[in-house]
C-alpha positions in Angstrom: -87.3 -78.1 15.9 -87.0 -76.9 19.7 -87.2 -73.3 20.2 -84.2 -73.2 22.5 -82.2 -75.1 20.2 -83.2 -73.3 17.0 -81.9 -69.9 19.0 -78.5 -71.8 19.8 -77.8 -73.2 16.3 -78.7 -69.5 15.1 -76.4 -68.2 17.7 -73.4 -70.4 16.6 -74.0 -69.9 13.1 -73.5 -65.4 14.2 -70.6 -66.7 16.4 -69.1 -68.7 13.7 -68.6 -66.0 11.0 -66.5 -63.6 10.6 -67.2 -59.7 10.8 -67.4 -59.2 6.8 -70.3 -61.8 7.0 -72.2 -60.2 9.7 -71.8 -56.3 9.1 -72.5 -56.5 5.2 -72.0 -53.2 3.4 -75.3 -50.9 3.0 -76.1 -51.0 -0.6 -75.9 -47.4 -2.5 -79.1 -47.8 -4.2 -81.1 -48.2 -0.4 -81.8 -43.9 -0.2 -84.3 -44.1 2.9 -86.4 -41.3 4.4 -84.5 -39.5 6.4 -85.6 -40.3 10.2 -87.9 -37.4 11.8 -88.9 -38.4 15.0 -90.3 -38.1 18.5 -90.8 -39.8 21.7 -94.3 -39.1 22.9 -94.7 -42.2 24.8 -96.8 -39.9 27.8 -98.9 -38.5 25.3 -101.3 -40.9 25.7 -101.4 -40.5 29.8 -101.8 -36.7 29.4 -104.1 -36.5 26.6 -106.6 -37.8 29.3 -106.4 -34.5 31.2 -107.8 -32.8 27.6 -105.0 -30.1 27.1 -104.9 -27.9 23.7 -102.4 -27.2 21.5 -101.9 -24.5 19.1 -99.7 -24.6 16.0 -96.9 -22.0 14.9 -99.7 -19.6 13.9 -101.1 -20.0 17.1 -104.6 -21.8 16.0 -105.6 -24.4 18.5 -105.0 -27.5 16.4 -104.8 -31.6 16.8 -101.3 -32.4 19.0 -100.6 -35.2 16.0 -101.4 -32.9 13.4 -99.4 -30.4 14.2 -96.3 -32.9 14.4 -97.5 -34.4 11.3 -97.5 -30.9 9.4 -94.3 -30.2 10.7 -92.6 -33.3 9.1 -92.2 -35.7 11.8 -93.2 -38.8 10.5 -91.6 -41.7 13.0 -93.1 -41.6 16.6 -90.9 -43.7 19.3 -92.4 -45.4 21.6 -91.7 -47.0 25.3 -92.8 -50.5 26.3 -92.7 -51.7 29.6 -93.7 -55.5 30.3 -95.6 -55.2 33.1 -95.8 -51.6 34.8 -97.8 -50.5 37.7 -100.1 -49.3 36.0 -101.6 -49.4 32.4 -99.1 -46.8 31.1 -96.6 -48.0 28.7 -98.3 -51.1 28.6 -98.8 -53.7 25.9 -102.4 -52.8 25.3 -101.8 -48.8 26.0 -99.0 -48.7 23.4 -100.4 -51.4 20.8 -103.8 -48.9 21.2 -101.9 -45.7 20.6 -99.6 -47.0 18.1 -102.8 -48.0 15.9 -103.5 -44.3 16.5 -100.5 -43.3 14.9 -100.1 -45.5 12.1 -103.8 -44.3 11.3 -102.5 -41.3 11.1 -99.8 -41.6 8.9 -96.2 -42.2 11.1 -94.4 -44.6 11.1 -93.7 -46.6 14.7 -90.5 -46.8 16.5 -91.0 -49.5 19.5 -88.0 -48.8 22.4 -88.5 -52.2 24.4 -86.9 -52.3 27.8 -87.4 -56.0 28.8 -88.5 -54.2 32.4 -91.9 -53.1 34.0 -90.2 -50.0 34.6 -87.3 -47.5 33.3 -84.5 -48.8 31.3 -81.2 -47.3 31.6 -77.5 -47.5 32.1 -78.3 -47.6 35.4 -81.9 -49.6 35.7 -82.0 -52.7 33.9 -84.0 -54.7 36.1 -85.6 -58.1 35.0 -89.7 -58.0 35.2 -91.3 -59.2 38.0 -92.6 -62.5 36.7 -89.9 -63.4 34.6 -87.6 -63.0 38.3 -86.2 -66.3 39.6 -87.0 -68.6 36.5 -83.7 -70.7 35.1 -81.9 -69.5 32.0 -83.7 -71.3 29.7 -87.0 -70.2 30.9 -86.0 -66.6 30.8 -84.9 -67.0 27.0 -88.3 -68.6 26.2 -90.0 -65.7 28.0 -88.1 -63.0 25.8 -88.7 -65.0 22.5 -92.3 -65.3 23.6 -92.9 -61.1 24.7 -91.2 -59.9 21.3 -92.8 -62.3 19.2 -96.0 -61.2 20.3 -94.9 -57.5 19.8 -93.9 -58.7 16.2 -97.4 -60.3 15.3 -99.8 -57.5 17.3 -97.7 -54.0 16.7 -95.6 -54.5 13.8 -93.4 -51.5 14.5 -90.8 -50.4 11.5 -88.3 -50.0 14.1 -88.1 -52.2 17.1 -84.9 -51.7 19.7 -83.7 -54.6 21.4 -83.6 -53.0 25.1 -83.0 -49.5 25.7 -79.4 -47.9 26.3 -78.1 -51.0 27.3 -74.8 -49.9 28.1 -74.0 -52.4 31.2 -76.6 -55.1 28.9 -79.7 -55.7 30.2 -82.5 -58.3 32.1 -79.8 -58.0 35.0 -78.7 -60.0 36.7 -79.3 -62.5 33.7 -77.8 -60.8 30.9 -75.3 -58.4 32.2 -72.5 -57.4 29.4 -69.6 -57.8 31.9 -70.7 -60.2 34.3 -72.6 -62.6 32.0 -71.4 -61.4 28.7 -72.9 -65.1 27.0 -76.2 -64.8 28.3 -76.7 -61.6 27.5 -75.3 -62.3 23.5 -77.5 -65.5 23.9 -80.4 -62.8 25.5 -80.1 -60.4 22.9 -79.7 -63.1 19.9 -82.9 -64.5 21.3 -85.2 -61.4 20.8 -83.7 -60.9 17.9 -84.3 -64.0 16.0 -88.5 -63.8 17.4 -88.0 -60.3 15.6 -86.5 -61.8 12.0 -88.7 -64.7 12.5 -91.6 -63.0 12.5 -90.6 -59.5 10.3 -89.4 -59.4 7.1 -88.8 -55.8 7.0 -88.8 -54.5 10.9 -85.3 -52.7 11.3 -83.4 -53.3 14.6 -82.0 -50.8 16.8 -79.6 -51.0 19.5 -79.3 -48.2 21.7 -76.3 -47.0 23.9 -76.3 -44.3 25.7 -73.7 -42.0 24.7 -70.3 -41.9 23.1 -67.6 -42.4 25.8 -67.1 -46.3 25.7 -69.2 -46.7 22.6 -66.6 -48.0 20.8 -66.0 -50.9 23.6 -69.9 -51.8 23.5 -70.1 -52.0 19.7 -67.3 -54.1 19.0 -68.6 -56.1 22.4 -72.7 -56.6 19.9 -70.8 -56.6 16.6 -71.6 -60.9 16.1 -75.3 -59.9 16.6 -77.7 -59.0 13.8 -79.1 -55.4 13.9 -79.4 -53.1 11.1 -78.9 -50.1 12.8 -76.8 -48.1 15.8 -78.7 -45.4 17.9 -77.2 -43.5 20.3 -78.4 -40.7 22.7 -76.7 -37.6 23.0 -77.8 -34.7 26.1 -74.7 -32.0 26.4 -75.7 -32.7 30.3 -74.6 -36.4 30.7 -72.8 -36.7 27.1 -70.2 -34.3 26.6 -70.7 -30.7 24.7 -68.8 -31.0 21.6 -71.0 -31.5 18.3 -68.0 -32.0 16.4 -67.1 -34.8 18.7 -70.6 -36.4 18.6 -70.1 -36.6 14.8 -66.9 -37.7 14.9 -67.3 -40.7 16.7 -70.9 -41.5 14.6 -68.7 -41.6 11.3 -66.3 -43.6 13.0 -68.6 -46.3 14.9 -70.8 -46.2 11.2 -67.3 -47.2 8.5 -66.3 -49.4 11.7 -69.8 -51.6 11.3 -71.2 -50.9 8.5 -74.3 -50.1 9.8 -76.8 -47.1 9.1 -76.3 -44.4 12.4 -79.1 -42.1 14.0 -79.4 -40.3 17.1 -82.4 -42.2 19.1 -82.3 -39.7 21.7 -81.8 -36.0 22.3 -83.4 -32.9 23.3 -82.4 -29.0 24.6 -84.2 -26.3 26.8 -86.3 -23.5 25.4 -85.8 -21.4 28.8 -84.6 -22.3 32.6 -87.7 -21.4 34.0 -90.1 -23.8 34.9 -94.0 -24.0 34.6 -94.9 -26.8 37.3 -93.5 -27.2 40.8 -91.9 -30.4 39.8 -87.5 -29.9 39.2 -86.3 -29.6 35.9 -83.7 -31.9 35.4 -81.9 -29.0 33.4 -82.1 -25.9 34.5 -78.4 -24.7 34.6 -76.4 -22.6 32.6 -73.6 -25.2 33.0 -75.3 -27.6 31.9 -75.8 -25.9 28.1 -73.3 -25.5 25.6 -72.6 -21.9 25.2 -72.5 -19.2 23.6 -74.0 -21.8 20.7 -77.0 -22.4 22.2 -78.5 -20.7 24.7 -81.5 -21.9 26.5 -84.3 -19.8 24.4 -86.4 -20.1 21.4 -84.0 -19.8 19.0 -81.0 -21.7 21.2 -83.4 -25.0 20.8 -84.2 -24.6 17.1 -80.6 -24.2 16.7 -79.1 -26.8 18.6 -81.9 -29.4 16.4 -80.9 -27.6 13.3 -77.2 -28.9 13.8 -78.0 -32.4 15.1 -80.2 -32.9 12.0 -76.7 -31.4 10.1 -74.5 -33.5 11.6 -76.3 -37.0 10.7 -77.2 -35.9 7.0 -73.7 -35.5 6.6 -72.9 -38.9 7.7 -73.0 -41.1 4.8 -74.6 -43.3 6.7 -77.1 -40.9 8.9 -80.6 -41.9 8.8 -82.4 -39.5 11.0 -82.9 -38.3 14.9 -85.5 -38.5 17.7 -86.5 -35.7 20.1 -87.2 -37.2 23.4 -90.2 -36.0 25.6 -91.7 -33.9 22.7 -95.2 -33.6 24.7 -93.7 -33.0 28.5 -95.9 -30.4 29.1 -96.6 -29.6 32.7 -99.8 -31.2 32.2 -101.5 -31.7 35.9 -100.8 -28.0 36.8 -98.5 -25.2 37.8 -98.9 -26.5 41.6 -98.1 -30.1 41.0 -94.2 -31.7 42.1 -95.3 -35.0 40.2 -95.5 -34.2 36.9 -92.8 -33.4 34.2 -89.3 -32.4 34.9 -89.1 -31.7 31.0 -91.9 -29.1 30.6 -88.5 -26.6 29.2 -87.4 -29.2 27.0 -90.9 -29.9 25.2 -91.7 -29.2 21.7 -94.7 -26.9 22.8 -94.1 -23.7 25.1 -95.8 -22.7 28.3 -98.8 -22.0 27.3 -99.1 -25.1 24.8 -98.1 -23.5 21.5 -95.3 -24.9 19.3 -92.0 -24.0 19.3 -90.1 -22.8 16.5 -88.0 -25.9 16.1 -90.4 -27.8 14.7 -89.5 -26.3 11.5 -86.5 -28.0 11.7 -88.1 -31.5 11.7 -89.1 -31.1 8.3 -86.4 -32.7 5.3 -85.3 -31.3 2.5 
């Protein structure tokens, strides 16, 4: 059968049923692992400058063994289509996630259908897919993520990454083109269930405000599972509202719930000359969590709380885990995030990672 008309009989046959069919019930007996993870998708860029880490004890140790012995065991990772250069590639990630599956994670792909950043307000089609017809472009995606399918074979694979306006703009914009972008999204995901029997798919909004709106918008597509991302400096400072509206969007949809983004300062100071994109007290949520040691440990501590208690919770990722200031004190290119990392100043880990372990 033609491709393009296997994905339109698949996407009639979604359109056709009714929300009972689609958003089936998650069976009581299915108990997974709770969801420890972290996005290390630089890690490969700045293990080339050779940096050392050293564990709680302070012994210089392996950067993956230390997460490993701290009970991470999911690592996200980026992937751009065709970047400017070879980080966040297809052969830079499929390398390093070898690497990790060697070493005992599990992989979390984010795929942002772009050769660069994927946000809420970047979703911009790559390069060489630019100016082709519809059809083409839909051939394209089916094409990219069944080769991500065959080659990596992540666990978890997210269509697009906090795709709050859609994404592969102008193409598949989620108010402008809302049927191309069902027919975009459907697309991947059928190469996905095609060519995975047990691959679970994300999709990612950044967020709560309007989540409701964008879930009910996906709720004829097939995914298993709803991420979110939640920084008190875009998304509000209420934890109780944050679990609130994850209960709520989880009964609605019948769909397992994590956070697939997050992450909370250390200190205010910074380490590089590059600006820290927080580095406010206004930007925190106080007195609860102050910007030290303990404020960070804390602040994960509750996050991890808040999804167990979910009945259907299933885990969180800390984004930019390895931001060290890695080319420097002097440099203004390098990370804005060095205060959020998982490792402090001078490399060594940081008392939260106790709090990626499950009981």
């Amino acid at each position: 059968m033609n491709r393009t008309l296997q994905i339109l009989i698949t996407l009639l046959i979604f359109t056709s049923c009714n929300k009972e069919d689609i958003n089936t019930p998650i069976p009581e007996s299915e108990n997974l692992t709770f969801i420890s993870a972290v996005d290390i998708s630089s890690y490969p860029e700045i293990s080339n400058s050779n940096p050392t880490f050293n564990d709680l004890e302070g012994s210089q140790t392996d950067f993956l063994t230390i997460l490993k012995d701290n009970g991470i065991n999911t690592v996200r990772l980026r992937l751009w289509v065709n970047p400017s250069n070879e980080h966040y590639g297809f052969n830079e990630v499929k390398l390093f996630s070898n690497t990790l599956k060697t070493n005992g994670f599990k992989t979390w792909l984010t795929v942002h259908y772009s050769d660069t950043w994927a946000d809420p307000a970047h979703q911009e089609t790559p390069i060489h897919w630019q100016g082709i017809n519809f059809t083409q472009l839909k051939d394209s995606v089916y094409n990219y993520t069944e080769k991500i399918m065959s080659e990596l074979q992540p666990d978890y694979i997210q269509i697009g990454n906090e795709i709050n306006p859609g994404f592969l703009h102008p193409y598949g914009h989620i108010s402008n083109n809302f049927q191309q972008f069902i027919e975009l999204m459907d697309t991947a995901i059928v190469a996905v269930r095609t060519n995975a029997n047990d691959t679970e798919i994300i999709l990612h909004f950044a967020g709560i405000e309007s989540s409701d709106w964008f879930f009910n918008q996906v709720s004829i597509l097939d995914y298993d599972i709803i991420g979110l991302s939640y920084y008190p400096i875009w998304h509000g400072k209420s934890l109780n509202n944050l679990q609130t509206k994850m209960q709520y969007l989880s009964e609605t949809h019948d769909k397992k719930i994590l956070i697939a983004e997050t992450a909370y300062p250390f200190t205010l100071e910074w380490n590089d000359w590059t600006s820290n994109i927080v580095g406010l007290e206004e930007q925190l949520i106080l007195p609860e969590y102050p910007a030290t040691r303990e404020g960070q440990k804390d602040f994960i501590k509750q996050i991890k709380t808040l999804t167990k208690e979910l009945e259907n919770g299933i885990g969180f990722c800390y984004w930019g885990a390895e931001l060290i200031a890695w080319k420097g004190n002097q440099s203004t290119d390098a990370s804005p995030w060095e205060n959020q990392a998982l490792f402090d100043f001078d490399n060594k880990a940081l008392p939260v990672l106790r709090e990626f372990k499950s009981e």
